[in-house]
N, C-alpha and C positions, 0 to 999 in steps of 0.2 A: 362412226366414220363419216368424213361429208359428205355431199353429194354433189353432183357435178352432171351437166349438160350433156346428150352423146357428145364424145368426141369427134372431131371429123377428117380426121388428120393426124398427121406425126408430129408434125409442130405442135399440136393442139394435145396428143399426146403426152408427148416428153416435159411439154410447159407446167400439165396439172399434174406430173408424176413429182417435178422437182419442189412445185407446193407444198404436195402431200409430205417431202421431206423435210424441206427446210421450216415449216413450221404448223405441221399437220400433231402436233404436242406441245403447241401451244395456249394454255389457258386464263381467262376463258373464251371459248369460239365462237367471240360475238363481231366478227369478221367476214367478210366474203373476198372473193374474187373475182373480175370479169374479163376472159378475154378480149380478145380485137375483133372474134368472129361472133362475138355474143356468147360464148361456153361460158357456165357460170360454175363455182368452186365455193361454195357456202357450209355456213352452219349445221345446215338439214335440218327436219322437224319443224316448217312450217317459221324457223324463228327470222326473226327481223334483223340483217348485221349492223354492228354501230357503226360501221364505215365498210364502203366498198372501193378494193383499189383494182381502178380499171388501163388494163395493160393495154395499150393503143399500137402495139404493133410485135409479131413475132421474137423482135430481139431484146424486149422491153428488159425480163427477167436477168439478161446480161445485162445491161449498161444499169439495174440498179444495183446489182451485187456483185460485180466483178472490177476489182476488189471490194471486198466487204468492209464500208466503211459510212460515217455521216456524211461525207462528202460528194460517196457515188450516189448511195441513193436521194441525197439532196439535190445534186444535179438532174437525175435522171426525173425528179419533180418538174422540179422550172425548166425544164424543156421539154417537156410533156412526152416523155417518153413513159407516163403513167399519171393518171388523176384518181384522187382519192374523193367521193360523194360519201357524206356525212360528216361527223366528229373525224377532223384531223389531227387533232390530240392525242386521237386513237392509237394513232399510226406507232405510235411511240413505243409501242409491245415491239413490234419489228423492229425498232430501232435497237430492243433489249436484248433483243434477241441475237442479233449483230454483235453485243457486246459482248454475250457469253460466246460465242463460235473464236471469239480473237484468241479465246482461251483454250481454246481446243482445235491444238494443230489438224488433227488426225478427220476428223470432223469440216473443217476448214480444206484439206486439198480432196476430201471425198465431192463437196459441191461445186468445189472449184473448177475438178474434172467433167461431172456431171452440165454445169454453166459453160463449160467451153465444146459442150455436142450441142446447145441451142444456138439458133439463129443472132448471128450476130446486124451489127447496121440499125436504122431510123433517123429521124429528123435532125439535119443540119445543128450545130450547136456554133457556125460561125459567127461570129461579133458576139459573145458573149456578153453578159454584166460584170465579170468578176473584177475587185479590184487588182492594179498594177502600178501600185506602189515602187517608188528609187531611193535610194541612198541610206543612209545611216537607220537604224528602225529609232523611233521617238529622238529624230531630230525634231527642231523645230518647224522645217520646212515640210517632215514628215507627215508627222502629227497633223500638219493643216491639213496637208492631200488625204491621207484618212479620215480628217472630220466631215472634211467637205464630200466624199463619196457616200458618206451614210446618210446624213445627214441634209445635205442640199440636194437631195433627191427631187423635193418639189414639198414648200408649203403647202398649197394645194393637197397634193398626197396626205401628209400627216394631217390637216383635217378635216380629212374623211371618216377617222377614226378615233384621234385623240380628243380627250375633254375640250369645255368650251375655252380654259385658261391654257391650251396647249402643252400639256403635264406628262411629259414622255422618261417617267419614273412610277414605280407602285404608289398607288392610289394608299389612303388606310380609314379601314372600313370598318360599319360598329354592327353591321349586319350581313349575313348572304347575300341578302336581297337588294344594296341598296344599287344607287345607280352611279355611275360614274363621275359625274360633276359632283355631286356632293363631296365623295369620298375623298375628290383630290383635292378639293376650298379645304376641307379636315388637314390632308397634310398638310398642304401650306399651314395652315394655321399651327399646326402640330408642329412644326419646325420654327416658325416664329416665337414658341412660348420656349422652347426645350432651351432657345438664344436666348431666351429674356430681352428680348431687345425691347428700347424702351424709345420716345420722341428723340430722334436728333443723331442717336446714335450711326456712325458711318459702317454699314456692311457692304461685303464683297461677296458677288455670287460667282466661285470658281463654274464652270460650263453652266452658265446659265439659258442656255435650250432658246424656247421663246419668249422668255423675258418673265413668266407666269410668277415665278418668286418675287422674284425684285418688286416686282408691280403690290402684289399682295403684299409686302415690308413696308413699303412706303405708305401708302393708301390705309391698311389698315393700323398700323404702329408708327406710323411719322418716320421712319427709320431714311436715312439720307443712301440710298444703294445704288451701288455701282454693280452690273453683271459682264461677266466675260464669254464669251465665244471667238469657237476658230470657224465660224458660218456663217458668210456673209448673210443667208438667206434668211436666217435664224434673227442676225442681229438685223436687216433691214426691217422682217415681219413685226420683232418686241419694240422698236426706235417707234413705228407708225401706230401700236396701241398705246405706246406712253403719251404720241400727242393726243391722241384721240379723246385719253381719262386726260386729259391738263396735267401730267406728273412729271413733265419734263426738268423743275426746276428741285425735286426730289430722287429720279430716278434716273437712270442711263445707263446704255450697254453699247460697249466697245468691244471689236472683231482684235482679241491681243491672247497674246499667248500667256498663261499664269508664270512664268517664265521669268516676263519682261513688266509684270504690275511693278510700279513706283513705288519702293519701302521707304519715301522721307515721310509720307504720312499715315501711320501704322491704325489697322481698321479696328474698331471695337467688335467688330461680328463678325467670322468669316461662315461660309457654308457650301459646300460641296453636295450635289446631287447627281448621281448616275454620271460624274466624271471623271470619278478614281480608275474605274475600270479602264481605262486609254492610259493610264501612266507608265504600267508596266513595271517589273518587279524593280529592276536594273536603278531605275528612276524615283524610284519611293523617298528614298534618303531626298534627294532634290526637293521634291513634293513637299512633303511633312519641315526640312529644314526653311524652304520656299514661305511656308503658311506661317511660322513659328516669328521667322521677319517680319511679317505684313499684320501681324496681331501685336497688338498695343499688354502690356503684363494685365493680368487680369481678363485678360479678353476670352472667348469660348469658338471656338470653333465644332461645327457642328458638320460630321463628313459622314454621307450615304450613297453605301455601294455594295455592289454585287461581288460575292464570295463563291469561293468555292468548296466543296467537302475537303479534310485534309487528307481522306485517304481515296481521292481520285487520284487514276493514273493519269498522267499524260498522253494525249493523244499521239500515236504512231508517225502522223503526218498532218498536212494541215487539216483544218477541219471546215466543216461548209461554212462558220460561224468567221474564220478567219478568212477564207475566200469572197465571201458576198456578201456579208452583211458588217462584223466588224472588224475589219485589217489590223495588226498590230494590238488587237484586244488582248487583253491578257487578265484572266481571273485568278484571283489570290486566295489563301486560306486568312481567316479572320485574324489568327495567330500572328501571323507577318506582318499584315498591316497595323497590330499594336505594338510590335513591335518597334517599327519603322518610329510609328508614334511615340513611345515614348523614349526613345534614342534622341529623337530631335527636341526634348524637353518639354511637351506635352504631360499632363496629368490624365490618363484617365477617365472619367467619371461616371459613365452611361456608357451601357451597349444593348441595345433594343434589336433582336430579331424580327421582321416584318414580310416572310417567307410566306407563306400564307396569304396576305395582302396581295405580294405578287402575282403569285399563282392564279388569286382574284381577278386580279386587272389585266393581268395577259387575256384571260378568255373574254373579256369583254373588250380589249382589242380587237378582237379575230373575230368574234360576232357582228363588230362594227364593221372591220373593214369587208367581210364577209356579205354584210346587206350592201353595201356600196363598190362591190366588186365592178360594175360598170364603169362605173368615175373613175376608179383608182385606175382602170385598165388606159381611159384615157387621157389623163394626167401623166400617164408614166406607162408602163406598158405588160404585157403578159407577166414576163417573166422577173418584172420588179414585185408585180401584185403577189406572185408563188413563193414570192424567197420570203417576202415577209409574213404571208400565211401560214408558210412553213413554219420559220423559223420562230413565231411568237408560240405556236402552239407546243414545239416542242419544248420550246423554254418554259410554259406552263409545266409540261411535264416533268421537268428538271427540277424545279421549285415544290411541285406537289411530292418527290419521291425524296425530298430531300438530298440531291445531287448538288445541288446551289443552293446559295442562300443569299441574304438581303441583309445590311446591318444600318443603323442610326447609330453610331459612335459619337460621343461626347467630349472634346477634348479640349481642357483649360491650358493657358500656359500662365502659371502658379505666379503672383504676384508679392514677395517675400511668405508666401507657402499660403496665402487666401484663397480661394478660388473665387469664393463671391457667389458661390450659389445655393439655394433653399438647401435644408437638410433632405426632404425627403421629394419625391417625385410628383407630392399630389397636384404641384400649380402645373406640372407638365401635361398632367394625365386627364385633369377636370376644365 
């Protein structure tokens, strides 16, 4: 049984009885509880919990699970209607826990009932962060206002936490242990070889972030690269480090939609990283038809993105993921997206899971941003620092249970049936 603080009250009461329900059988109980009046709800036996969530006000336990969803209890995060001390990766058991009750009606309007005799009310949630997106979903116009709310949040902000080459995709790593920069100079390099691009050669970075590929194509393989963003802040940051390396007369990135790229002169390299996910399903055909134009016969395009399991269900309603952090995001099963691929006349050739990787770099995200939570706070503010603390950690968790996944897909478009690349993977892999 846990153990818990006298109580001193009926609020204080009723708060650690609906605990004891809703997740007093969940293992294992390396968790605690802290009220607002100091009652604590723990492990018992002297042990130490991996994360303590501390409920800052009577009505807390309503606004994070009424309704039971990622959404409420996300919000009821970043607006501090509860803070979590320790691993907040943790948290992710309650979030599981969430997901088995969707499944069980009977169960579901027992807490339901129970959650509506606590105290309701706490802190203001006016002027929010959520996006507020208009018009057609993955319009043109759309898609900008989405980029630019995640993403032009503030240089500054991203780094505080990301690598020194600003690499806001998984890292890939040849150790536990290593560190950050290293791991993501590997990918690049790792995605430079898998292209073979060689001196001269003209590649296109579809969402190229802050510019860190492009920059590494050039510089390291002479490669003539052009990167695309819908960020202004994105593409001002990568324009002032290309002058900085003198790579101006090899490299450049333009604020255009992949959309609107020039097909009169078709690239030898294309490469996608972490910008499939914003296409959306609807749009794939576009996408993959889009790339298959702007690729010269023989050329390799090289597309990495986030997946989903194929036997996820769809979420009920929105999800905290599509409210505050990625609007119109839409995650795919692998299946789909080869499809798409090879509809639009694509071959094939490579598909590398790098799930693990992820899993990796998200928590050294959230360490980072975590040691510099001061900064981040004044850069941007409370409730930006919690959505992204939140929401990387749980996407660790997502990654580590195998819920999502991560692909490096390899795709030629067949030059009278050549493809033009080694027989076997070793130049990729050494």
């Amino acid at each position: 049984m846990p153990t818990y603080a006298r109580a001193t009250d009926r609020q204080v009461e009723e708060t650690l009885s609906f605990i004891d329900e809703l997740v007093g059988g969940v293992e294992p109980r390396d968790f605690a509880f802290r009220l607002w009046d100091g009652t604590g709800w723990g492990p018992g036996h002297g042990s130490e919990p991996r994360f303590t969530i501390v409920l800052k006000h009577p009505g807390s336990l309503r606004r994070m699970f009424l309704p039971p969803s990622d959404l409420t209890i996300g919000e009821a995060y970043i607006y501090d209607d509860f803070d979590v001390e320790g691993d907040i990766e943790a948290i992710a058991t309650l979030g599981d826990r969430l997901q088995v009750l969707e499944n069980e009606p009977a169960a579901l309007a027992r807490h339901g009932v129970r959650l509506l005799k606590l105290p309701s009310g706490g802190p203001s949630r006016a002027g929010g962060r959520g996006a507020r997106l208009r018009g057609r979903a993955h319009s043109k116009q759309r898609d900008e206002a989405a980029t630019r709310y995640h993403y032009d949040v503030s240089n500054d902000f991203y780094s505080l936490w990301l690598d020194r080459n600003m690499v806001y995709s998984c890292a890939y790593f040849h150790d536990t242990d290593e560190d950050l920069d290293t791991a993501q100079e590997r990918k690049l390099d790792y995605i430079c070889r898998k292209l073979r691009l060689k001196p001269g050669e003209r590649l296109l970075d579809i969402g190229c972030g802050w510019g860190g590929l492009v920059l590494h194509a050039a510089r390291e393989y002479g490669a003539d690269a052009l990167g695309i963003t819908l960020s202004p802040l994105q593409a001002t940051f990568a324009r002032e480090r290309i002058a900085e390396e003198g790579m101006k007369d090899r490299c450049r990135v333009a604020v255009l939609d992949y959309r609107d790229v020039d097909e009169a002169h078709p690239f030898d390299k294309l490469v996608s990283v972490g910008m499939f996910e914003h296409v959306g399903k609807a749009l794939l055909p576009t996408y993959f038809e889009k790339a298959a134009r702007l690729l010269r016969p023989g050329g390799v395009f090289l597309n990495h993105g986030i997946s989903t399991s194929i036997g996820n269900k769809p979420s009920l309603g929105p999800s905290f993921s599509d409210v505050y952090v990625f609007p119109d995001g839409e995650l795919l099963p692998i299946s789909t997206m080869l499809a798409e691929a090879e509809k639009a006349g694509f071959e094939v050739r490579d598909v590398e899971s790098l799930r693990e990787h992820y899993a990796m770099t998200l928590r050294r995200w959230v360490r980072r941003l975590e040691r510099n939570a001061d900064a981040a706070r004044a850069v941007t503010d409370e409730v930006t620092y919690r959505i992204w603390r939140l929401f990387m950690s749980y996407s660790a968790h997502q990654f580590s249970s195998n819920a999502i996944g991560v692909y490096q897909t390899v795709l030629v478009r067949p030059n009278q049936g050549k493809s033009g690349l080694p027989l076997t993977r070793q130049e990729w892999y050494t």
